[in-house]
LORO-113122 format. One line per field, with one value per residue (C-alpha): x, y, z; residue number from 1. Coordinates in Angstrom, 2 decimals. Layout:
! LORO-113122
x = X | ...
y = Y | ...
z = Z | ...
i = NUM | ...
! end
This chain:
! LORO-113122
x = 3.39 | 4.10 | 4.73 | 1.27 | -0.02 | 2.36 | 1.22 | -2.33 | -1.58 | 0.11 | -2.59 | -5.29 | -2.89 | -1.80 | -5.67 | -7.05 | -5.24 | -3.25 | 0.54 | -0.92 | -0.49 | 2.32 | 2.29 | 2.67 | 5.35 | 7.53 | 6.92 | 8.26 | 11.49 | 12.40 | 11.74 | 14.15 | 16.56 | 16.39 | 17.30 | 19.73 | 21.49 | 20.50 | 22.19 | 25.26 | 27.74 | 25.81 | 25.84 | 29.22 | 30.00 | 28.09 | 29.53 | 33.31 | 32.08 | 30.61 | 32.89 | 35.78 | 34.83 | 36.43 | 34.07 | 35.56 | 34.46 | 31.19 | 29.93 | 31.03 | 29.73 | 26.60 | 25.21 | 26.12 | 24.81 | 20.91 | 20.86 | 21.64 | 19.10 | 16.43 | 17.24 | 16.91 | 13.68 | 12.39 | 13.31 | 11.80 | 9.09 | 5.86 | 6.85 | 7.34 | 3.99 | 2.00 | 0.23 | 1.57 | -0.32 | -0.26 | -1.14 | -4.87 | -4.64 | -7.08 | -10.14 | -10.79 | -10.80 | -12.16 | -10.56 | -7.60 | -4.91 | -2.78 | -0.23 | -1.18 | 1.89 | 0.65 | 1.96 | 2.71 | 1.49 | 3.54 | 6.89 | 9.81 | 13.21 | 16.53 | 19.77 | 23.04 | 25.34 | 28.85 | 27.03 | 24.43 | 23.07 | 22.96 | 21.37 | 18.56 | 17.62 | 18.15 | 15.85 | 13.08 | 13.97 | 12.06 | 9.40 | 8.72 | 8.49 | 6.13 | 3.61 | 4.25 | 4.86 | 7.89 | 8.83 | 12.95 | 15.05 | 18.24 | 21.68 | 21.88 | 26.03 | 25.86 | 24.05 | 25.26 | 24.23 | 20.85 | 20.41 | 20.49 | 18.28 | 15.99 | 15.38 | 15.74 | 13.06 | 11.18 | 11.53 | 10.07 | 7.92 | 4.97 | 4.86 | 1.94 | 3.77 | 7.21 | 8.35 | 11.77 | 12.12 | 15.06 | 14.42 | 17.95 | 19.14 | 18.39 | 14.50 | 13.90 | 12.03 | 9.30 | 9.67 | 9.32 | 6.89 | 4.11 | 2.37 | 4.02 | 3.75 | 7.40 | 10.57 | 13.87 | 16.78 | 20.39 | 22.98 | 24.43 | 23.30 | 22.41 | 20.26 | 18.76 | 17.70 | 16.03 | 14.39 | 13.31 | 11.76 | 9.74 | 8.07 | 7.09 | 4.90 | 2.75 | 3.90 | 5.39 | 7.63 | 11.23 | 14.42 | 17.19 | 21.01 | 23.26 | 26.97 | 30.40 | 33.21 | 33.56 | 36.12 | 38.97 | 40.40 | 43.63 | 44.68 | 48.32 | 47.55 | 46.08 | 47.29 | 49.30 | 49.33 | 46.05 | 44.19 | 46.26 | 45.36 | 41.08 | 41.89 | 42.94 | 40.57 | 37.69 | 39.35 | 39.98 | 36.85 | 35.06 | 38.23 | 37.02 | 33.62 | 31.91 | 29.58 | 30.58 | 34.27 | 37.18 | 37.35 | 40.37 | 43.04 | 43.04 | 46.13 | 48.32 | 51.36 | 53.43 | 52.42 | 52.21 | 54.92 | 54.95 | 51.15 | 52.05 | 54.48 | 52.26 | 49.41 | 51.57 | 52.96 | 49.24 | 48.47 | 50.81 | 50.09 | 46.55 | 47.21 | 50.76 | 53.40 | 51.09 | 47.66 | 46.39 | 47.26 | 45.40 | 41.66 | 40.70 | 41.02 | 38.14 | 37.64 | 35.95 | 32.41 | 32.94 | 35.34 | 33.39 | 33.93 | 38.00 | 38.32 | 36.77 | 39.30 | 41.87 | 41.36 | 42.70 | 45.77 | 47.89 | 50.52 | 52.87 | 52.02 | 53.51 | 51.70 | 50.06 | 49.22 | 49.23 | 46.25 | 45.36 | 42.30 | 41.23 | 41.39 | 39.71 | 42.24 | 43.22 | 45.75 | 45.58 | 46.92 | 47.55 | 48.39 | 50.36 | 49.81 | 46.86 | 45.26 | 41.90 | 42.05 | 43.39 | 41.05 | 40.95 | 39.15 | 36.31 | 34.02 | 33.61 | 36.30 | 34.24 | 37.17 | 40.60 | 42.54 | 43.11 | 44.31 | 46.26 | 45.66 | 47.83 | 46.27 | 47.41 | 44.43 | 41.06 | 39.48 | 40.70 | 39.94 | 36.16 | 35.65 | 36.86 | 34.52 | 31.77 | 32.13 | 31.52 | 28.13 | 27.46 | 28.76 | 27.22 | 30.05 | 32.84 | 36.02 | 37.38 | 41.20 | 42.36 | 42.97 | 41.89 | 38.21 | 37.91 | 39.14 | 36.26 | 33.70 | 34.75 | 34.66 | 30.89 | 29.36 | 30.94 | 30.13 | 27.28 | 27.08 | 25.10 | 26.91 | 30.33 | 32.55 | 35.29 | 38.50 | 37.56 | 35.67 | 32.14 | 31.46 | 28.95 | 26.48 | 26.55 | 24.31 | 20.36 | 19.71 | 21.86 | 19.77 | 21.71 | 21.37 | 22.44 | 21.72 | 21.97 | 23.47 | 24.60 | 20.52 | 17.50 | 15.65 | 17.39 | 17.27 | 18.37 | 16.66 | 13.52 | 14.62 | 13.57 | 10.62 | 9.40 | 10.60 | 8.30 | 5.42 | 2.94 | 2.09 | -1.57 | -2.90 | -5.94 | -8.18 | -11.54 | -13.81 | -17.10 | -20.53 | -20.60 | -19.47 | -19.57 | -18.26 | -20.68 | -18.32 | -16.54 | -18.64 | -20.57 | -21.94 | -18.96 | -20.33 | -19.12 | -17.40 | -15.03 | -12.29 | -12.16 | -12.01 | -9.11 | -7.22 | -8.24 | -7.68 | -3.61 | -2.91 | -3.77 | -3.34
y = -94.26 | -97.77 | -99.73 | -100.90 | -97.41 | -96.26 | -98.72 | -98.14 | -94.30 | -94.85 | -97.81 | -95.01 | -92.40 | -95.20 | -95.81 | -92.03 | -92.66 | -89.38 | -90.95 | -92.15 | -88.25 | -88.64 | -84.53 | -85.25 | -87.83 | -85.47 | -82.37 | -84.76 | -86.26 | -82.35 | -80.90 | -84.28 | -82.67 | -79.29 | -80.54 | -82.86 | -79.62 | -77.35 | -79.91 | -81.32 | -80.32 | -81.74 | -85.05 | -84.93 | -84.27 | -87.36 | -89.87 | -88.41 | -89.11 | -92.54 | -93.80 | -91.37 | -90.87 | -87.60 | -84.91 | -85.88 | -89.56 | -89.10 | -86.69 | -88.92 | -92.25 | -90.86 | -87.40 | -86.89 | -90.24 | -89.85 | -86.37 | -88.01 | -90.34 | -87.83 | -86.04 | -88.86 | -90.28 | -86.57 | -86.72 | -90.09 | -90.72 | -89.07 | -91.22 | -95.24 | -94.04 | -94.32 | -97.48 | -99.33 | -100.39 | -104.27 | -105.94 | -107.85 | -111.33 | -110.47 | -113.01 | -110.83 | -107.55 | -104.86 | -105.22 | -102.81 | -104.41 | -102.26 | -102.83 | -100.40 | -99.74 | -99.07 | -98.91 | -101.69 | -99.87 | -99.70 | -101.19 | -101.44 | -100.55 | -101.16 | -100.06 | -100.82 | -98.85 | -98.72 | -96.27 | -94.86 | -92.20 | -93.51 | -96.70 | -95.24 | -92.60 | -94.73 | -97.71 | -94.45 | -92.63 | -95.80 | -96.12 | -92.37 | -92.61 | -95.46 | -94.34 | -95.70 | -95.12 | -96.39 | -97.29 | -96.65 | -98.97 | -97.48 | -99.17 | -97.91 | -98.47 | -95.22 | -93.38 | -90.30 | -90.56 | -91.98 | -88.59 | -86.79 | -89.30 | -88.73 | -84.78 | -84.91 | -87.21 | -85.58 | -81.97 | -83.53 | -86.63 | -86.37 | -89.77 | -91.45 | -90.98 | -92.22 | -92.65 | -93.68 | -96.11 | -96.26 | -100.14 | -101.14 | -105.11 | -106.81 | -105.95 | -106.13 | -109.26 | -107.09 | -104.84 | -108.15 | -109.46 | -106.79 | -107.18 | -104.96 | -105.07 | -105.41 | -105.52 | -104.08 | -105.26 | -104.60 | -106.31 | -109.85 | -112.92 | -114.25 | -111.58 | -111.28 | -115.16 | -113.97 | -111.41 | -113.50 | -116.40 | -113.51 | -112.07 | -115.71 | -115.66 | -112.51 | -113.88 | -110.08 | -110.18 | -109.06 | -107.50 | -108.71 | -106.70 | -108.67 | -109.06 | -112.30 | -112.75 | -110.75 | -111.84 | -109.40 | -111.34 | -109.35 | -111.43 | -111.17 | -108.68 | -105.96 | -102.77 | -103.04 | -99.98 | -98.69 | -102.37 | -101.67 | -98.34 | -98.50 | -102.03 | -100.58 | -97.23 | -99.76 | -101.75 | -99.31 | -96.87 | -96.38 | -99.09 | -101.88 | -101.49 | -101.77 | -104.76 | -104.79 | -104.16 | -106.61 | -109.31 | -110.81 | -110.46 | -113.15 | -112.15 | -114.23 | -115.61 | -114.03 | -110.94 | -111.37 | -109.49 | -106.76 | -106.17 | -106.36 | -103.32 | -101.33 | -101.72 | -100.85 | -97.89 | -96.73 | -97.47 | -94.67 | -92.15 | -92.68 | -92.34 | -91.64 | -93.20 | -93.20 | -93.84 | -93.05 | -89.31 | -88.95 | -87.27 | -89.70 | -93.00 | -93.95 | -96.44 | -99.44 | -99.03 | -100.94 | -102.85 | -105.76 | -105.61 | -104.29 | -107.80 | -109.60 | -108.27 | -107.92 | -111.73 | -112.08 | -110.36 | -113.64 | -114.74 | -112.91 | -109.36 | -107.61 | -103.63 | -102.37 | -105.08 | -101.78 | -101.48 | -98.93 | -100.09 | -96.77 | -94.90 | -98.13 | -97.87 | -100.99 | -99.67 | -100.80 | -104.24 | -106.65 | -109.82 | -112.35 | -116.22 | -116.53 | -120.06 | -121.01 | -122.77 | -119.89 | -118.72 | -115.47 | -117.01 | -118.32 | -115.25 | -111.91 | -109.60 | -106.69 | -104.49 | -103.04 | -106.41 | -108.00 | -111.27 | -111.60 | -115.31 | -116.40 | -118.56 | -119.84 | -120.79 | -119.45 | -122.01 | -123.25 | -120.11 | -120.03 | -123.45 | -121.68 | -118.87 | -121.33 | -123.95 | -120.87 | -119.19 | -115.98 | -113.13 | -109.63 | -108.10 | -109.37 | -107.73 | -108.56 | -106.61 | -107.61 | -106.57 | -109.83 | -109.53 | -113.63 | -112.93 | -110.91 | -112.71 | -116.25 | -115.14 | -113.10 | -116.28 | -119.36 | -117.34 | -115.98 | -112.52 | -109.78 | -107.37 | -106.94 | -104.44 | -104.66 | -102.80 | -100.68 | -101.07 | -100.24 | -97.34 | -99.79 | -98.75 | -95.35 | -95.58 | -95.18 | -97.17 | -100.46 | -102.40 | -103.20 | -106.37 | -109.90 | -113.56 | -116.56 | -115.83 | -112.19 | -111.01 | -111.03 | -108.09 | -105.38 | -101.36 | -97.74 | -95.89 | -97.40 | -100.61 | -98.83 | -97.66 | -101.05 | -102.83 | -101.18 | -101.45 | -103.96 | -104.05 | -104.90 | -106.24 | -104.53 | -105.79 | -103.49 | -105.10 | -102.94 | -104.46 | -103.97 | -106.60 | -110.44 | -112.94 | -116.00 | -118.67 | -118.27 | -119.86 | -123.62 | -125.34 | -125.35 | -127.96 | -128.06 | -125.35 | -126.63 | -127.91 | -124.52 | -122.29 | -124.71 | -124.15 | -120.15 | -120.46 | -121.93 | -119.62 | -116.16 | -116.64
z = -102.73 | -102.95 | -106.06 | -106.14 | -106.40 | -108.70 | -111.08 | -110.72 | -111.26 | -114.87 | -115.85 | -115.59 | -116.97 | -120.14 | -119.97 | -120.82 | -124.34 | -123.64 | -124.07 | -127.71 | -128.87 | -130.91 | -130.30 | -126.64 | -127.22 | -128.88 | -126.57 | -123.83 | -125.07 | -126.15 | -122.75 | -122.00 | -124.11 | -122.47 | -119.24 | -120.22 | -121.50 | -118.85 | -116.51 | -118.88 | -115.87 | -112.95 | -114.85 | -115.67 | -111.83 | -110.83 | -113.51 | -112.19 | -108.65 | -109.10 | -111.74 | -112.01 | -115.63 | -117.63 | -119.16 | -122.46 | -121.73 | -120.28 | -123.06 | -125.58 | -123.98 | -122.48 | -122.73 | -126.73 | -127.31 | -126.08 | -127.00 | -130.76 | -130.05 | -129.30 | -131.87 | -134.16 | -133.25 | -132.79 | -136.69 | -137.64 | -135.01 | -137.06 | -139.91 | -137.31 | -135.63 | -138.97 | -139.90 | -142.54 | -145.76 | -146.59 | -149.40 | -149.40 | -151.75 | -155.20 | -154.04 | -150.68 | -152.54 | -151.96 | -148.54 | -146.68 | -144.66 | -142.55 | -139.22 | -136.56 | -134.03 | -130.72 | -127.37 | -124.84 | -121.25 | -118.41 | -118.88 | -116.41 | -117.42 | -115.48 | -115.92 | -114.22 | -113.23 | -115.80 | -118.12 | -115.45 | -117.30 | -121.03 | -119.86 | -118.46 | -120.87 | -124.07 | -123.45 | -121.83 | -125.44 | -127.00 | -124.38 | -124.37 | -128.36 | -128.50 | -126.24 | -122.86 | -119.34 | -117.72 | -114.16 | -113.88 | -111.31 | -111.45 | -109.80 | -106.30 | -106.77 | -109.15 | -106.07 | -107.32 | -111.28 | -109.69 | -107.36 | -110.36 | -112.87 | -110.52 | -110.41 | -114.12 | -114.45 | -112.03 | -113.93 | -117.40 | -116.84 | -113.91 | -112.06 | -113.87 | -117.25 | -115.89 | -112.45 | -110.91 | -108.02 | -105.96 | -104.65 | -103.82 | -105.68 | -102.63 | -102.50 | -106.82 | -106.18 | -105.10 | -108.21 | -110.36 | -108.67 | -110.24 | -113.24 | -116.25 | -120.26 | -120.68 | -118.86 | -120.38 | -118.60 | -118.72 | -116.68 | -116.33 | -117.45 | -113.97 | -112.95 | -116.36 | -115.92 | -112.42 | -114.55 | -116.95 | -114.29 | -112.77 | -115.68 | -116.58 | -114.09 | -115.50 | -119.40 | -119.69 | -122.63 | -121.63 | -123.18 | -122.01 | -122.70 | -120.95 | -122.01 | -122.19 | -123.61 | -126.68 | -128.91 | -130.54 | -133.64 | -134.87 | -138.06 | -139.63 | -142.41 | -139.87 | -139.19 | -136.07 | -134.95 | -135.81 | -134.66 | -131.18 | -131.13 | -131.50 | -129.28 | -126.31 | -126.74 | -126.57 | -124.22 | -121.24 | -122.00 | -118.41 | -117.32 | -119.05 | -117.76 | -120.87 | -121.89 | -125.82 | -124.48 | -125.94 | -123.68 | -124.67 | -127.90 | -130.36 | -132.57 | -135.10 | -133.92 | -136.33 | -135.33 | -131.63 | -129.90 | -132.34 | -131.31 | -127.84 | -127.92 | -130.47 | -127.44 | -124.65 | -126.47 | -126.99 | -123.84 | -122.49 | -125.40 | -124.19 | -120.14 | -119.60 | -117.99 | -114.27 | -115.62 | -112.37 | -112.89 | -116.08 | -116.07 | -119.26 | -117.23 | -115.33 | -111.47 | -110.61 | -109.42 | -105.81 | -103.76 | -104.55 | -108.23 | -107.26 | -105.30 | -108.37 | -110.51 | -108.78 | -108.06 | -111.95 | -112.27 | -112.93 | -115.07 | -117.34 | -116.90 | -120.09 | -118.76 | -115.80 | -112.80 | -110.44 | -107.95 | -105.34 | -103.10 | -101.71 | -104.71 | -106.41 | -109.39 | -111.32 | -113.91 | -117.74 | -117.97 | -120.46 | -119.84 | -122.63 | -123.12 | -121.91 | -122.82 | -123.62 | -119.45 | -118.17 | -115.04 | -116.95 | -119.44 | -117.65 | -117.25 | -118.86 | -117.49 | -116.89 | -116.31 | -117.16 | -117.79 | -120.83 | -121.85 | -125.22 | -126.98 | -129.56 | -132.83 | -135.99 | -138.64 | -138.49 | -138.46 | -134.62 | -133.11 | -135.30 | -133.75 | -130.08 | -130.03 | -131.06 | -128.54 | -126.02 | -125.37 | -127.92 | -127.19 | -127.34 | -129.81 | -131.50 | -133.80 | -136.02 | -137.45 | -140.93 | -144.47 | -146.00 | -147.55 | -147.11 | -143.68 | -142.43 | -144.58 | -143.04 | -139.50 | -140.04 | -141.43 | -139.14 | -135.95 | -133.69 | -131.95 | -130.81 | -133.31 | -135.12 | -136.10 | -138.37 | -137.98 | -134.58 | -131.73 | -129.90 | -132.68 | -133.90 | -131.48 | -132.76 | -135.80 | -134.74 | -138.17 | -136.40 | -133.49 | -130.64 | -128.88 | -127.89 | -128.85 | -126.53 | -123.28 | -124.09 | -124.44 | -126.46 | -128.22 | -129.09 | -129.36 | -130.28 | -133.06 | -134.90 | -132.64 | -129.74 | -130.84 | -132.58 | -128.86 | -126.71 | -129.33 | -130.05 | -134.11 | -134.52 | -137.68 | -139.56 | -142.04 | -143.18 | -145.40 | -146.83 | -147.12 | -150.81 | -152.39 | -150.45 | -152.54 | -152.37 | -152.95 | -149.62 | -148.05 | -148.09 | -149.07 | -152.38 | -154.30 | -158.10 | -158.06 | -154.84 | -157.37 | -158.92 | -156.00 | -154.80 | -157.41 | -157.27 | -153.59 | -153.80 | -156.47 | -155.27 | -150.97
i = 1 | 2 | 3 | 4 | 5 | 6 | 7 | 8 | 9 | 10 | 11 | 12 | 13 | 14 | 15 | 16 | 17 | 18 | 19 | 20 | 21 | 22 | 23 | 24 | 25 | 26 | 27 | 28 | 29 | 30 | 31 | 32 | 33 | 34 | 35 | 36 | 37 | 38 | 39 | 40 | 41 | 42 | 43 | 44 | 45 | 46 | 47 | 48 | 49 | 50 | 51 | 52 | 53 | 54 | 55 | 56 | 57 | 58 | 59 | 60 | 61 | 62 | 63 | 64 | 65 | 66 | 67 | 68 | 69 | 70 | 71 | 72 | 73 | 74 | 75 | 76 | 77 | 78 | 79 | 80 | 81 | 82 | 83 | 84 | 85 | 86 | 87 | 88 | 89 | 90 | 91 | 92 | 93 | 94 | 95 | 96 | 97 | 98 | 99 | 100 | 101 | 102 | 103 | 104 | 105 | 106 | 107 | 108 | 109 | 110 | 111 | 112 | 113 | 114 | 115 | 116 | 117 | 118 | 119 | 120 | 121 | 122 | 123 | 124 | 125 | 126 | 127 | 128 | 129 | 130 | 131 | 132 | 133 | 134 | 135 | 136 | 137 | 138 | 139 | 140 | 141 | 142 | 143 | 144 | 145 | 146 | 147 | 148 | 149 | 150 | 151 | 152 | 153 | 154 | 155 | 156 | 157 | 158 | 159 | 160 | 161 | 162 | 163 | 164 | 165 | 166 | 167 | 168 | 169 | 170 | 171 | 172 | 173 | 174 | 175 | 176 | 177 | 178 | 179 | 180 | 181 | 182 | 183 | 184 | 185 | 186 | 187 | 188 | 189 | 190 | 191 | 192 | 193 | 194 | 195 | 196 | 197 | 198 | 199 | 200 | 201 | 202 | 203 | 204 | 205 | 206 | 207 | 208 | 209 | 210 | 211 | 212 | 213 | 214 | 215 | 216 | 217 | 218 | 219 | 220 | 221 | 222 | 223 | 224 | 225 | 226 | 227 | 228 | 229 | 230 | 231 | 232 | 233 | 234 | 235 | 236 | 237 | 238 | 239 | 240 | 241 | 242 | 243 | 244 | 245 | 246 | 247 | 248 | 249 | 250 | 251 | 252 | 253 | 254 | 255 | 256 | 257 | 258 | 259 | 260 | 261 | 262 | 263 | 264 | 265 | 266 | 267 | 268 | 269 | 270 | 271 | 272 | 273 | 274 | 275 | 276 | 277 | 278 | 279 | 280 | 281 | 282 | 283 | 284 | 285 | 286 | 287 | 288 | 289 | 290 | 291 | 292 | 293 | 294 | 295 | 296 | 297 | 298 | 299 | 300 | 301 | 302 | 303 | 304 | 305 | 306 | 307 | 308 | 309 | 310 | 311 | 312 | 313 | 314 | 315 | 316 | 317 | 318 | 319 | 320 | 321 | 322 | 323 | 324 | 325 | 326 | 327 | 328 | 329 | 330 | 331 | 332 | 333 | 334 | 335 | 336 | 337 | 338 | 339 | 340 | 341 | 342 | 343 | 344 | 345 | 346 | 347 | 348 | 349 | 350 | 351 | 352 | 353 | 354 | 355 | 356 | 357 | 358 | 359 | 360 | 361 | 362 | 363 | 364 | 365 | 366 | 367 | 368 | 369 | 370 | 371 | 372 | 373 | 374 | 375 | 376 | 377 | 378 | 379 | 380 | 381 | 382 | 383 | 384 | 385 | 386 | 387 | 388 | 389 | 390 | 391 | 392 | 393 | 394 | 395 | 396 | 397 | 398 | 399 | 400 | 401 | 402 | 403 | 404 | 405 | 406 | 407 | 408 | 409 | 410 | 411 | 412 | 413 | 414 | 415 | 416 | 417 | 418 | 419 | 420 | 421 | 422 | 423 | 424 | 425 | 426 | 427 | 428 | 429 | 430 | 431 | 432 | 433 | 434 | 435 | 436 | 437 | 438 | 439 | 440 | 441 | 442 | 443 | 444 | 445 | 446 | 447 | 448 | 449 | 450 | 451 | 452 | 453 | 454 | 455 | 456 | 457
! end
């Protein structure tokens, strides 16, 4: 079928009101969990094919993270799908006021293809939840992670409650050009504000996840070797390929070089002395993305620089004074190369970060209370986490999402579920009681019910 008749499929399948069962809801996203177990080595193969990601990695980073978040919104979706009870101001009483969630329709999600699987059953997790049915674009780049999204999909969902499209990125203008309830987006900032143009057209709201520069700030009174330690874990997860991964390494001065070894001897803990030959360390996606990077291995290399073009390996590298004009510095990284920047006060590298568009994450390393307090209220960013890195996507109660360039909306947990809803505003009023002086004509008594009027509205 084409798109067109796709979408008129799940408009009359949103339209019988039988993806408003909240009992039908749940019985789907735990028949998603069954498969997701039933095939936990399959995915695992296709994540080490596509991406050269370790089973340790992938269930970490992907499969134990949606099957927490089913298992969380399993737990807490009977309780988001009940209408909540508002208060009515006295001179309307007896009235009821109440917000009704319900869901959006059809909405479009698509995913890219760094964290293939997670990124296209986390955003669904929320759709599922609030009642909707979903069209799926996955990356065609993760061909094999997308082979095997789509016989998953297929084995729980039937195609007018979610179906997945393999349209490759050269033809989504075609996708985008049909009328949906909400797109859900993940990716880069440029395609997200192609996205976003399109579903102006149709004035479908969108949610954008898109990524930049995240910041790393590594103050004087860290803990070296711990702050190196999470650092480069978050750093070189999936090879850099991470959108809330440490772009670059702002560390003190005085603390510099020290950091610099306690990084590189983590960095070989982590992958050994040939990174290459360890099973935890991940490739790049494409050639075209190798090139890109590739492209920025300049300057004073202080670990890794290797590259291997048919393997598509770029080792772990770091690379030391880096400037603000460096060409590094001009886009996010996207990969397994980081630049280490040098500061002394806070308050130049506060005034750095905020001259540049926000990013979707930023750390912050220090023991200083006034340390982490100055930098969370004289910055801008998706998210922060203090002392470690990307663990704070993990909790369902935290939305995830950017601000600025690096996204808009967020998700995961109650997030999800309040994203893909719309919350529509009751008010019942019996025949009863009608209080006259609501209406004209007011007369004397206008001064009175003025001053009634201001004090109890």
């Amino acid at each position: 079928m084409d798109m067109a008749n796709i979408l008129e499929l799940q408009r009359a399948y949103f339209n019988s009101g039988e993806t408003r069962s909240v009992s039908l809801r749940k019985s789907r996203l735990k028949k998603l969990k069954e498969v997701i177990l039933s095939r936990e080595s399959e995915i695992y193969e296709a994540l080490s094919m596509d991406l050269g990601k370790g089973t340790m990695e992938a269930f970490s980073s992907e499969v134990a993270f949606c099957l927490n978040e089913i298992d969380h919104t399993l737990w807490n979706l009977e309780r988001w799908a009940k209408p909540r009870r508002v208060n009515v101001p006295p001179v309307y009483l007896p009235a009821s006021a109440k917000i009704y969630p319900e869901p959006l329709g059809i909405v479009l999600i698509i995913s890219p293809w760094n964290y293939p699987f997670q990124l296209v059953i986390s955003p669904l997790i929320g759709a599922i939840a609030a009642g909707n049915c979903a069209v799926i674009k996955p990356s065609s780049l993760s061909e094999n992670t997308a082979d095997l999204l789509e016989e998953v999909i297929g084995e729980v969902f039937p195609p007018e409650h979610v179906s997945l499209q393999r349209i490759s990125s050269k033809n989504m203008n075609s996708l985008l050009e049909q009328k949906f309830d909400l797109i859900f987006y993940t990716g880069s900032t440029r395609v997200g504000r192609m996205v976003m143009r399109s579903a102006a057209r149709h004035l479908t709201p969108v949610i954008l996840e898109l990524g930049g520069k995240s910041p790393c700030i590594v103050d004087a009174s860290a803990d070296l070797e711990i702050s190196a330690r999470r650092i480069v874990w978050g750093k070189f997860m999936n090879a850099g390929q991470t959108c809330v991964a440490p772009d670059y390494v702002l560390v003190h001065e005085s603390v510099k070089a020290e950091f610099i070894k306690m990084m590189k001897k983590e960095l070989e803990d982590f992958y050994g002395k040939e990174p290459r030959l360890s099973i935890d360390y991940s490739r790049i996606i494409s050639e075209k993305h190798f090139r890109r990077l590739v492209s920025l291995i300049r300057g004073d290399i202080v670990a890794g620089g290797e590259y291997i073009k048919e393997d598509l390996y770029i080792a772990p590298t770091i690379i030391d004074n880096v400037t603000w004009d460096s060409k590094i510095m001009e886009k996010e990284i996207f990969g397994p190369i980081l630049p280490v920047l040098e500061f002394d006060t806070l308050d130049e590298i506060i005034k750095q970060i905020n001259d540049r568009p926000k990013p979707l994450a930023l750390y912050v390393f220090s023991g200083y209370e006034y340390v982490k307090e100055k930098i969370l209220r004289n910055t801008s960013s998706g998210g922060v986490c203090v002392n470690h890195t990307l663990i704070q996507l993990a909790p369902g109660g935290l939305p995830f999402g950017g601000v600025g360039d690096s996204g808009m909306g967020s998700y995961h947990g109650k997030a999800s579920f309040d994203s893909f809803s719309h919350f529509k505003s009751v008010l019942r009023k019996p025949f009863s009681f009608d209080n006259r002086y609501l209406y004209p004509p007011y007369g004397r008594i206008s001064a009175v019910w003025r001053s009634i009027l201001r004090r109890f509205i």
